[in-house]
DSSP file (Angstrom, degrees, kcal/mol; ACC not computed):
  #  RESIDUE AA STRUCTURE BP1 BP2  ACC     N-H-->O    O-->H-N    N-H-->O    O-->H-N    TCO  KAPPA ALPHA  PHI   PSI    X-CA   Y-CA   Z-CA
    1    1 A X              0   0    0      0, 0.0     2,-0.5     0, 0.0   124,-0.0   0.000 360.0 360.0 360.0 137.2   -3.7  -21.9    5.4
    2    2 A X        +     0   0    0    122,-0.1     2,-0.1     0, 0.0     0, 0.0  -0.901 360.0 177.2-109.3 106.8   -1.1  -19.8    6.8
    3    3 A X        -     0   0    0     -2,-0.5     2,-0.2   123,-0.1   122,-0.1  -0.618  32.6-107.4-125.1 153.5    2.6  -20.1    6.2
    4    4 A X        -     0   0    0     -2,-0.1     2,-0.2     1,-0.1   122,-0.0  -0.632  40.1-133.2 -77.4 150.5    6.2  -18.2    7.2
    5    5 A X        -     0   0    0     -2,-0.2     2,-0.2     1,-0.0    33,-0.1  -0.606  15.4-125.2 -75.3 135.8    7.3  -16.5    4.2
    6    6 A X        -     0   0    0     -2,-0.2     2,-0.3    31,-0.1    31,-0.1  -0.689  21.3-164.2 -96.7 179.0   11.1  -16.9    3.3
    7    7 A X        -     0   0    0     29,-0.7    31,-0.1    -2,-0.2     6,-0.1  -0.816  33.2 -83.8-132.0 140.1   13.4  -14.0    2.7
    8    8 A X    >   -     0   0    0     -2,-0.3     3,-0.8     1,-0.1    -1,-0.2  -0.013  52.1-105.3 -12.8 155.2   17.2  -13.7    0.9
    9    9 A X  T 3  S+     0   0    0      1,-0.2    27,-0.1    27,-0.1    -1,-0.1   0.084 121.4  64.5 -78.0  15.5   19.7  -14.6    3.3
   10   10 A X  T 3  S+     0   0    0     25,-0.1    65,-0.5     2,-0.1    64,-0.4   0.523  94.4  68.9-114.8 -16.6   20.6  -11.1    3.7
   11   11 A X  E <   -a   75   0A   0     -3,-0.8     2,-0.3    63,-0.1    65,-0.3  -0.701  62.8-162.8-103.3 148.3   17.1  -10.1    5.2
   12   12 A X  E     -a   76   0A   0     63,-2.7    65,-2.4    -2,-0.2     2,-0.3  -0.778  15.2-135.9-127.0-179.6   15.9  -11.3    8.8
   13   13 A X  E     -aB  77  34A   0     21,-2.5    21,-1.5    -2,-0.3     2,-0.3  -0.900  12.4-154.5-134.9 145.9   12.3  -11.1    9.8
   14   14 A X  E     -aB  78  33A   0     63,-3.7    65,-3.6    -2,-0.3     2,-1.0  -0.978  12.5-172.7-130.0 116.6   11.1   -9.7   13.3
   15   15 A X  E     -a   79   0A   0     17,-3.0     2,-0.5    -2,-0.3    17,-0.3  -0.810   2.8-177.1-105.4 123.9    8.0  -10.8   14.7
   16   16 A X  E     -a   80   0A   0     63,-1.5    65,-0.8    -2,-1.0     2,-0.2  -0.757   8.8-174.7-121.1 168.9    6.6   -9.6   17.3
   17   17 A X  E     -C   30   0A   0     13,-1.2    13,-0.7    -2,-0.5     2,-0.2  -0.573   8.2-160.6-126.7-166.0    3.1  -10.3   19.8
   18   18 A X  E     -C   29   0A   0     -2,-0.2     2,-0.4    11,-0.2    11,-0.2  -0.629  16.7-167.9-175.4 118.7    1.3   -8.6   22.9
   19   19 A X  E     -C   28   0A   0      9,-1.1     9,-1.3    -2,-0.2     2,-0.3  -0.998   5.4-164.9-109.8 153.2   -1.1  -10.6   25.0
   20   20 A X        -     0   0    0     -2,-0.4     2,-0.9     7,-0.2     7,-0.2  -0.772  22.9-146.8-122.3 147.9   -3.6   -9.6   27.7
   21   21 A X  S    S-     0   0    0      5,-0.4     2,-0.2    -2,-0.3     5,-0.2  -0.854  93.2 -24.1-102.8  85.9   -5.7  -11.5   30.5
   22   22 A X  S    S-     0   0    0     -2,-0.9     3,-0.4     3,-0.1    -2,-0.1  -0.656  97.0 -77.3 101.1-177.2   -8.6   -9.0   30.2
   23   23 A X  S    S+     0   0    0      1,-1.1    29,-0.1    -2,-0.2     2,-0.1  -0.362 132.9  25.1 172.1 106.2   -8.1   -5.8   29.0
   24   24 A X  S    S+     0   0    0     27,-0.9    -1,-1.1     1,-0.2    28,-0.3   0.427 112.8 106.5   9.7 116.0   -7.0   -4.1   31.0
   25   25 A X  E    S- D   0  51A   0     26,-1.9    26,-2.0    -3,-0.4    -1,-0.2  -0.908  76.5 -33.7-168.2 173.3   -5.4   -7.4   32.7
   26   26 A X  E    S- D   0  50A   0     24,-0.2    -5,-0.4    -2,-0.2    24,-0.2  -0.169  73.1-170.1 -26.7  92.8   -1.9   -9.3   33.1
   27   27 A X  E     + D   0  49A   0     22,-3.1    22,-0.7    -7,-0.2    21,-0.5  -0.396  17.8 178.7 -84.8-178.9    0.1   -8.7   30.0
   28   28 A X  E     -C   19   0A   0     -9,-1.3    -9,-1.1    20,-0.2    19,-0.3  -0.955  10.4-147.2-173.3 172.1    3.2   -9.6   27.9
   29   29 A X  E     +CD  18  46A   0     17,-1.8    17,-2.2    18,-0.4   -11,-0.2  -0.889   8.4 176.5-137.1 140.5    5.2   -9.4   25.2
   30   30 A X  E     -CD  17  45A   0    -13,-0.7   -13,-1.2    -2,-0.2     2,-0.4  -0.981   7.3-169.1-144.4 168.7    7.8  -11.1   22.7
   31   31 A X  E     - D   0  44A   0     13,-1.1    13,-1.1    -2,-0.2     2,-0.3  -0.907  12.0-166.2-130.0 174.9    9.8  -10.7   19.7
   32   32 A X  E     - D   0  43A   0     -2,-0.4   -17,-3.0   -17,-0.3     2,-0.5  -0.879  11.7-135.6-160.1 142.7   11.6  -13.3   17.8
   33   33 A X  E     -BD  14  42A   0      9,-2.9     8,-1.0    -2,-0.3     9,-0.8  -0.943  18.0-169.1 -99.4 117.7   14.2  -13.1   15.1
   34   34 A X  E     -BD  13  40A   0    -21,-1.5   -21,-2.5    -2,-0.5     6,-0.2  -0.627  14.7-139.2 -78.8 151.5   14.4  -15.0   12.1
   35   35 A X    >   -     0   0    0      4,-1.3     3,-1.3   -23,-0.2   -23,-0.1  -0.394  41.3 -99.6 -71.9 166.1   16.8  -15.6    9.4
   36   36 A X  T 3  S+     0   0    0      1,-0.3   -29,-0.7    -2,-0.2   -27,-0.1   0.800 127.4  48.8 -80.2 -26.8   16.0  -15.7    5.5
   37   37 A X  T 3  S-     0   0    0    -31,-0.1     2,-0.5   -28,-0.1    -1,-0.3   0.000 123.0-100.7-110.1  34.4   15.9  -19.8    5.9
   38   38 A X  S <  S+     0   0    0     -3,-1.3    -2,-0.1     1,-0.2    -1,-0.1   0.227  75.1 138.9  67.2 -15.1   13.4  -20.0    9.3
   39   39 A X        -     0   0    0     -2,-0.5    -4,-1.3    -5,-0.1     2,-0.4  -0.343  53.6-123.8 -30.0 128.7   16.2  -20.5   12.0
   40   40 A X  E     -D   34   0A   0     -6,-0.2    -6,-0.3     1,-0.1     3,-0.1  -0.978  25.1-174.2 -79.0 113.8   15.4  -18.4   15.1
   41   41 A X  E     -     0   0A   0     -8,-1.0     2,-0.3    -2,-0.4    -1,-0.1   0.866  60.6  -2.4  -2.6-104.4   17.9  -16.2   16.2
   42   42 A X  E     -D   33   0A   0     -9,-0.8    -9,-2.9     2,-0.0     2,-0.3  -0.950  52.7-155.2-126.4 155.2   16.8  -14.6   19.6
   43   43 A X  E     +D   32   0A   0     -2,-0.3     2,-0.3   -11,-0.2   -11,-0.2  -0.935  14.3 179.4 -95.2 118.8   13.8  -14.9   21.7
   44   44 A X  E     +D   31   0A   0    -13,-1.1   -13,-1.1    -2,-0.3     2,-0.5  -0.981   9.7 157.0-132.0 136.0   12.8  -12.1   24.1
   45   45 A X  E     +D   30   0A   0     -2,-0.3     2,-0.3   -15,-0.2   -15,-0.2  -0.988   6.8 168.9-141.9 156.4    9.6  -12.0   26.4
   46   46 A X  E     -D   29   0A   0    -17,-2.2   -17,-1.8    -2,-0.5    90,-0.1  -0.943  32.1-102.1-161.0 152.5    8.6  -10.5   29.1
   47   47 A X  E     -     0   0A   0    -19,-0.3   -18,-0.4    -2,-0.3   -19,-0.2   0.018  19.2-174.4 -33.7 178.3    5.7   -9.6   31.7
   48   48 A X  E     -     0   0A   0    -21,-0.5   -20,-0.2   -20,-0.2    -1,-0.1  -0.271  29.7-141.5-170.0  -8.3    3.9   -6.0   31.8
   49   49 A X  E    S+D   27   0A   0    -22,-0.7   -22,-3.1   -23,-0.1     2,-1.0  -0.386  74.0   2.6  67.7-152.9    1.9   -6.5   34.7
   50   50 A X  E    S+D   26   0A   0    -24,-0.2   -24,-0.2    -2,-0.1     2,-0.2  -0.739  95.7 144.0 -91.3 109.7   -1.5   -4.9   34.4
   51   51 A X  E     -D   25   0A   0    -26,-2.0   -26,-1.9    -2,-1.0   -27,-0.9  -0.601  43.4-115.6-135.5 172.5   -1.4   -3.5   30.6
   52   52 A X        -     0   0    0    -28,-0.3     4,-0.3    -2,-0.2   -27,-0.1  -0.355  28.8-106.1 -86.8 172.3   -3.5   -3.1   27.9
   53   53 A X  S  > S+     0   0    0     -2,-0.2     4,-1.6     2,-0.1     5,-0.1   0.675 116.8  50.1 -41.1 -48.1   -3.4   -4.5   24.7
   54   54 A X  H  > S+     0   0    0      2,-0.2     4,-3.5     1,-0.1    -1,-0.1   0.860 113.1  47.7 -46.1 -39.7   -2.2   -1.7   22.7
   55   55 A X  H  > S+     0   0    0      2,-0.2     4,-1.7     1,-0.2     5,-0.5   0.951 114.7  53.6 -77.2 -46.2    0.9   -1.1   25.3
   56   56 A X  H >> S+     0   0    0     -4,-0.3     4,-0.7     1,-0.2     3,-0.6   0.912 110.6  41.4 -42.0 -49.2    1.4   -5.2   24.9
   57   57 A X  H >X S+     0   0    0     -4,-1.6     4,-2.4     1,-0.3     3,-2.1   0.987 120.3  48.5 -81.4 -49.8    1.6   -5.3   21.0
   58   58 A X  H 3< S+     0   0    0     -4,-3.5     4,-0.4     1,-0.3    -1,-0.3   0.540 106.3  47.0 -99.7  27.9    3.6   -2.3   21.1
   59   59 A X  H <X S+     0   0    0     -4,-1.7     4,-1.2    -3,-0.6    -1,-0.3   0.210 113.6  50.9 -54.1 -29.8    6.1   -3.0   23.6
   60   60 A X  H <X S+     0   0    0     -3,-2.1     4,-3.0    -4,-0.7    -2,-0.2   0.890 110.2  60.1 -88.6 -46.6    6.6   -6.8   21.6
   61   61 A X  H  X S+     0   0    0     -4,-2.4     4,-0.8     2,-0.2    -2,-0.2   0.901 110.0  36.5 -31.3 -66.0    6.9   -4.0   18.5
   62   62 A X  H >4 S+     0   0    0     -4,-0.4     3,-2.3    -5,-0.3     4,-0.4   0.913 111.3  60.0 -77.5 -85.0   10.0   -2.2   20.1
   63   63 A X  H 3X S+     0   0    0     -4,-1.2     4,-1.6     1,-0.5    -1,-0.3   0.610 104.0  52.0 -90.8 -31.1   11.6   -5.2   21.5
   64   64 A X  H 3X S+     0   0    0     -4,-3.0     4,-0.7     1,-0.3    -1,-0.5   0.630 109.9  42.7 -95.6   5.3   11.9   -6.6   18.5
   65   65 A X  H <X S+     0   0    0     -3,-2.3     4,-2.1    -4,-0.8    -1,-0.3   0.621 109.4  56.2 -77.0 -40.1   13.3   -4.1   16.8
   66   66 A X  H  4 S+     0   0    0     -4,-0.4    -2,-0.3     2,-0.1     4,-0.3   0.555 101.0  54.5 -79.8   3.5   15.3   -3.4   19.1
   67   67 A X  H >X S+     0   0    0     -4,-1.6     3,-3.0     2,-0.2     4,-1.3   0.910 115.7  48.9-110.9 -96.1   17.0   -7.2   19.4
   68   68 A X  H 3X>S+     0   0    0     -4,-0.7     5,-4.1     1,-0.3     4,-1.1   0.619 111.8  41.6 -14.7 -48.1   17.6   -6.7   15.5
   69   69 A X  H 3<5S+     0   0    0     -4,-2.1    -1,-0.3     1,-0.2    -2,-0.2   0.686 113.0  53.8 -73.9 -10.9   19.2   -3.4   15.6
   70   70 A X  H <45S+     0   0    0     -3,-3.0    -2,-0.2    -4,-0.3    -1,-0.2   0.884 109.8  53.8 -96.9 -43.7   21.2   -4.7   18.9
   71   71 A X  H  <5S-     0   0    0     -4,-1.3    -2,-0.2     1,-0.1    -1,-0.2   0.847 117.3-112.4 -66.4 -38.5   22.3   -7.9   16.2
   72   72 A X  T  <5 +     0   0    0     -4,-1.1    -3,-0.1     1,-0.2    -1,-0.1   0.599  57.7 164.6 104.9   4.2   23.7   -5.4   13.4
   73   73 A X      < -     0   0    0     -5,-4.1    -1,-0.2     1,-0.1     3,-0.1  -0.313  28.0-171.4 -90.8-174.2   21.2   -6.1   10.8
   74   74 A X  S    S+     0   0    0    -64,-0.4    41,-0.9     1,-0.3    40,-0.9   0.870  73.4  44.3-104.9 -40.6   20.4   -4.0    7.6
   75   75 A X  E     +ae  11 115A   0    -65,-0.5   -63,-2.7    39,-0.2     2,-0.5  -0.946  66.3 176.9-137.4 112.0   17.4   -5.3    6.2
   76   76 A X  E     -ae  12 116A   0     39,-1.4    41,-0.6    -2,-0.5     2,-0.5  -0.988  25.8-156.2-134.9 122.1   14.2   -6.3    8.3
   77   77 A X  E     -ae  13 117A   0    -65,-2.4   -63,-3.7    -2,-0.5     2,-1.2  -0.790  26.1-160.1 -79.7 101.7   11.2   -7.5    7.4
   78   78 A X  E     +ae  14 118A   0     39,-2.0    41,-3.3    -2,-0.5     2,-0.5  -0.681  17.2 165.2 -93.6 102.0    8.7   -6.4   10.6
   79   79 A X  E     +ae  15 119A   0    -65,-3.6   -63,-1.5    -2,-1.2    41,-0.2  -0.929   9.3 155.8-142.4 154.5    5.2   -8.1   11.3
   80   80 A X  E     -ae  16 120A   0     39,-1.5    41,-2.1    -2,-0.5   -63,-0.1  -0.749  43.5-116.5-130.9 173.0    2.9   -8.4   13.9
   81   81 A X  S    S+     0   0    0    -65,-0.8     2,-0.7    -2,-0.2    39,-0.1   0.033  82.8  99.0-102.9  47.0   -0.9   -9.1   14.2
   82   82 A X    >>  -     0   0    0      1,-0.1     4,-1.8    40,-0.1     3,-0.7  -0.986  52.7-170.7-117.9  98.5   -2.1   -5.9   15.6
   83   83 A X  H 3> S+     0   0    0     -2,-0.7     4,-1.3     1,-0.2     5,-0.1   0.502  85.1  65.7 -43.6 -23.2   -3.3   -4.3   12.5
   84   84 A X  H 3> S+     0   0    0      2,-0.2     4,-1.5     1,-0.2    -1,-0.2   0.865 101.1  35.7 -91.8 -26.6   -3.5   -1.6   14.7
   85   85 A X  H <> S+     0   0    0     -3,-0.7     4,-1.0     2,-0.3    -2,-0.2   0.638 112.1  61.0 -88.2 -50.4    0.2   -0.9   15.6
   86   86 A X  H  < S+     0   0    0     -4,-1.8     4,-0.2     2,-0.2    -2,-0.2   0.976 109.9  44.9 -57.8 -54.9    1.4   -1.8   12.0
   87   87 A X  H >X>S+     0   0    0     -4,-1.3     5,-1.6     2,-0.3     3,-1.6   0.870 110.4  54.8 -53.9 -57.2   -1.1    1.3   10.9
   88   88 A X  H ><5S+     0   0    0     -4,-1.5     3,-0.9     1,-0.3    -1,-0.3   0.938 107.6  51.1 -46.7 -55.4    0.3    3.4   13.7
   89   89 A X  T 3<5S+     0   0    0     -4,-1.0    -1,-0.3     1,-0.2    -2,-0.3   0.862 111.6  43.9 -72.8  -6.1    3.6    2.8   12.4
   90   90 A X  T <45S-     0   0    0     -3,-1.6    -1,-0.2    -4,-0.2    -2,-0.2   0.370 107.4-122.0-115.0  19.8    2.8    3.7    9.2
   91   91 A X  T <<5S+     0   0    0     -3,-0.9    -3,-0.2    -4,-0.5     3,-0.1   0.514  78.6 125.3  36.1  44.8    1.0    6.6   10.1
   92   92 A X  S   <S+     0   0    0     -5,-1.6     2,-0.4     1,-0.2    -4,-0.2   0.595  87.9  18.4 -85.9 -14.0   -2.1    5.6    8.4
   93   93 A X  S    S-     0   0    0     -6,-0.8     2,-0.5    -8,-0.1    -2,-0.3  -0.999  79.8-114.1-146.7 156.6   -3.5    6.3   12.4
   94   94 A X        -     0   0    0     -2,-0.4    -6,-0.1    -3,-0.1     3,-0.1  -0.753  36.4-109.4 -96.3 146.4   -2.6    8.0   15.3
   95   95 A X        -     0   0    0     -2,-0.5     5,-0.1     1,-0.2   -10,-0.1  -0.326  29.6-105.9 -77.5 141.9   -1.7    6.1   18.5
   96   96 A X     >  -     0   0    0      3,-0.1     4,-1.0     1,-0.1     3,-0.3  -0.009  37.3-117.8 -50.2 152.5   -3.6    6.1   21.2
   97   97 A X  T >4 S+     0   0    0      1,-0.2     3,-3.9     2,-0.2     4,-0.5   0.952 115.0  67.0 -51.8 -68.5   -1.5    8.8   24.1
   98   98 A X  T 34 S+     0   0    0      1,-0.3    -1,-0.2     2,-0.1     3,-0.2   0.434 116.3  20.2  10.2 -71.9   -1.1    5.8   26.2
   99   99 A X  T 3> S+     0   0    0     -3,-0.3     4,-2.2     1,-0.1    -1,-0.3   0.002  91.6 111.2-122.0   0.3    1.2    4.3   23.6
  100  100 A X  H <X S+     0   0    0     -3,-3.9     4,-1.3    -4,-1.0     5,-0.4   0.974  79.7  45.2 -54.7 -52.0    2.4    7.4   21.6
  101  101 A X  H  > S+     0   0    0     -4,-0.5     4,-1.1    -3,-0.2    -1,-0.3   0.836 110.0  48.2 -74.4 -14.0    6.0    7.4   22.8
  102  102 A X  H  > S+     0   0    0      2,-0.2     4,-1.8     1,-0.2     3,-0.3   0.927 112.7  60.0 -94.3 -38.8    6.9    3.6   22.4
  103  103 A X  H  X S+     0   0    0     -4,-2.2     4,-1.5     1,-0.2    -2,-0.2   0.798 112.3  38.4 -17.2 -55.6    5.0    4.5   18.6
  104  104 A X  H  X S+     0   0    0     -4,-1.3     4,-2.3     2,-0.3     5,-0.3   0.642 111.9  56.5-116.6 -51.7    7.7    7.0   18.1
  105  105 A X  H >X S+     0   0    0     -4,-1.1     3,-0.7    -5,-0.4     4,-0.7   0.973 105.6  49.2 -29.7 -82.7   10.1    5.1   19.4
  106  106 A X  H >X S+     0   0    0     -4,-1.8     4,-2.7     1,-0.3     3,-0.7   0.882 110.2  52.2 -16.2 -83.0    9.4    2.4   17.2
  107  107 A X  H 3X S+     0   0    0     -4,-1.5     4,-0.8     1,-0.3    -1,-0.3   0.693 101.8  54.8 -45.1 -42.6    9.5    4.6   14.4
  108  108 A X  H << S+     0   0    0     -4,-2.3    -1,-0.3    -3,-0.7    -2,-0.2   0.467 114.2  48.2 -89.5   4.3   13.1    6.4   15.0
  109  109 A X  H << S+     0   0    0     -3,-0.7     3,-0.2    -4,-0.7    -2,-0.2   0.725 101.4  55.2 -94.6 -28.3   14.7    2.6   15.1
  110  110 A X  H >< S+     0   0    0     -4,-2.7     3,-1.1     1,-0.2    -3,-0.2   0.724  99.7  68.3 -85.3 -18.9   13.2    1.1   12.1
  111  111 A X  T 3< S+     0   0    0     -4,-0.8    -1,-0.2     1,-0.2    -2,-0.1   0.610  92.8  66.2 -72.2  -7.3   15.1    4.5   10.1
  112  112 A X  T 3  S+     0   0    0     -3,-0.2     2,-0.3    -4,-0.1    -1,-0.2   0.291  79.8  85.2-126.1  63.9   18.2    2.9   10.9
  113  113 A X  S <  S-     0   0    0     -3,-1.1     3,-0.2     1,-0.2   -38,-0.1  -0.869  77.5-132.2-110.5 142.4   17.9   -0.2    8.8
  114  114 A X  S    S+     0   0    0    -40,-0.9     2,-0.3    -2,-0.3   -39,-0.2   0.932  92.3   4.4 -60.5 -52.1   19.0    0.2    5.2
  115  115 A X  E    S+e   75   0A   0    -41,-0.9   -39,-1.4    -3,-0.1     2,-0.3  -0.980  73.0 140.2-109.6 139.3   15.9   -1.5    4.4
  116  116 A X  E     -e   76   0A   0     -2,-0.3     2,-0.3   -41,-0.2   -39,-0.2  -0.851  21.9-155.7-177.9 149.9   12.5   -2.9    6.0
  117  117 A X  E     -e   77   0A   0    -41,-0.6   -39,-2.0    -2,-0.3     2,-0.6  -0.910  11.8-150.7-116.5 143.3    8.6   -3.2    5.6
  118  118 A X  E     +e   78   0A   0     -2,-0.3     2,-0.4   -41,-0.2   -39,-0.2  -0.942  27.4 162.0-120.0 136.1    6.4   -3.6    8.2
  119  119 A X  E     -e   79   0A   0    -41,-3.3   -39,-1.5    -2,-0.6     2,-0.5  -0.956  38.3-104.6-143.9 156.6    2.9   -5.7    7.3
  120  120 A X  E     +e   80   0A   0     -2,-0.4     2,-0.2   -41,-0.2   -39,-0.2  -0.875  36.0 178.4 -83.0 124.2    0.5   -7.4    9.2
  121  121 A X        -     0   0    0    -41,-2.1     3,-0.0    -2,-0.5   -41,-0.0  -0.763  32.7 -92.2-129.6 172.6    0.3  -11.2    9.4
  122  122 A X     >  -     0   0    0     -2,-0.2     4,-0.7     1,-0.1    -1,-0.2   0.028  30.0-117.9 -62.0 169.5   -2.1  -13.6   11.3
  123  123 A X  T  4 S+     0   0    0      1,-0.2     3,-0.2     2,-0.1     7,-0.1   0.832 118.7  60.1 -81.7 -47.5   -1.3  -14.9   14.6
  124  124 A X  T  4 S+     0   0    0      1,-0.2     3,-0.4     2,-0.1    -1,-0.2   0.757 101.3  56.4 -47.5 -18.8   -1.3  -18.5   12.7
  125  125 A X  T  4 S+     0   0    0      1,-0.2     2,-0.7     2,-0.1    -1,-0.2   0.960 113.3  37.0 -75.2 -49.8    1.6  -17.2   10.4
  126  126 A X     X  +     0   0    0     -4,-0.7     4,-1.8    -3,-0.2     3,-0.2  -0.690  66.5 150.6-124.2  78.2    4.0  -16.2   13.4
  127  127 A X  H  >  +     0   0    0     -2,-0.7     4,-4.5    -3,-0.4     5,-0.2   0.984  68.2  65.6 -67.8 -40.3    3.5  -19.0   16.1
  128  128 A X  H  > S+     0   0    0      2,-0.2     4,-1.1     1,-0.2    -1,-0.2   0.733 112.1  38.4 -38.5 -43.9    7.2  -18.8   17.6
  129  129 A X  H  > S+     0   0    0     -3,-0.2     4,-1.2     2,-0.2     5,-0.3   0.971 115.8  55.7 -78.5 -66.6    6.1  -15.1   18.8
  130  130 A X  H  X S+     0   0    0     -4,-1.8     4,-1.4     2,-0.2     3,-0.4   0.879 111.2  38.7 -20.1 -64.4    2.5  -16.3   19.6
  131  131 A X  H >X S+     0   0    0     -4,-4.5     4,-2.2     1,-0.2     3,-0.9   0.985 112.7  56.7 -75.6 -55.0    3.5  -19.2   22.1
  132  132 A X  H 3< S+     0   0    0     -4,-1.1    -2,-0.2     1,-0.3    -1,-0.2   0.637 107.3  46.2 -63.0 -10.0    6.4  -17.2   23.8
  133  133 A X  H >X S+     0   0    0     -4,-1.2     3,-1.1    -3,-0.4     4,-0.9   0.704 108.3  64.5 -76.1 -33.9    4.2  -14.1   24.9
  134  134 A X  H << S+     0   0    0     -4,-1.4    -2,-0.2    -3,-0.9     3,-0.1   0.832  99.8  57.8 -35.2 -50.9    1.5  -17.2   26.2
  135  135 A X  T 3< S+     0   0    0     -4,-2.2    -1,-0.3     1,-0.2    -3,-0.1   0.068 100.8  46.1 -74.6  21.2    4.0  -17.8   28.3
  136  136 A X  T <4        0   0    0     -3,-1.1    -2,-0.2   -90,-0.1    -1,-0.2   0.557 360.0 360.0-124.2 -43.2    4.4  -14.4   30.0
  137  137 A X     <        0   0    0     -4,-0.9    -2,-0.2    -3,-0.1    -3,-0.1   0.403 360.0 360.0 -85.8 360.0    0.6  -14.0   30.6
């Protein structure tokens, strides 16, 4: 079983998702912001068009970082389920070209939080992000 984690009230959590119809096919994206006590914050999705998977999850990656940094927090907890994008972001691999700059991207926004970790969770962990990218594709 797979459960949100809480946080201090001082830390917010950003999840973000990327789905694809295909792949290549109609993508989309979300982030969502939590608080330390599971309240959601903001919501952002949107379309891509015809995208990949990688571009989806890290496009949901960015958004949702950037929605945090836009809010004025310090301390963010970052997870997705693309194992693959958390590893790119922790430069345990290198990103496909295709996706290099929103990588990089990524990466110069999460250095200005006083604190944050980025991990991989299940899709079952972070439904709120899960259903609101469903709705894009």
């Amino acid at each position: 079983m797979y459960s949100w984690s809480f946080h201090p009230n001082d830390w917010f959590k950003a999840n973000f998702d990327g789905a694809v119809e295909g792949n290549p096919g109609f993508a989309g994206y979300s982030g969502v912001i939590q608080n330390g006590a599971t309240f959601c914050i903001r919501v952002v999705a949107f379309p891509l068009g015809n995208q990949t998977n990688h571009l989806a999850e890290a496009m949901g990656a960015l958004q949702a970082i950037k929605l945090a940094h836009n809010l004025g927090f310090k301390f963010l907890s970052l997870e997705g389920d693309s194992k693959n994008i958390i590893n790119c972001l922790f430069g345990k691999h290198q990103p496909l070209w295709t996706i290099k700059n929103i990588i990089n991207s990524n990466k110069e926004m999460l250095e200005g939080f006083d604190q944050c970790y980025t991990s991989h969770d299940y899709r079952e962990a972070k439904r709120s992000a899960n259903c609101a990218t469903n709705e894009t594709v």
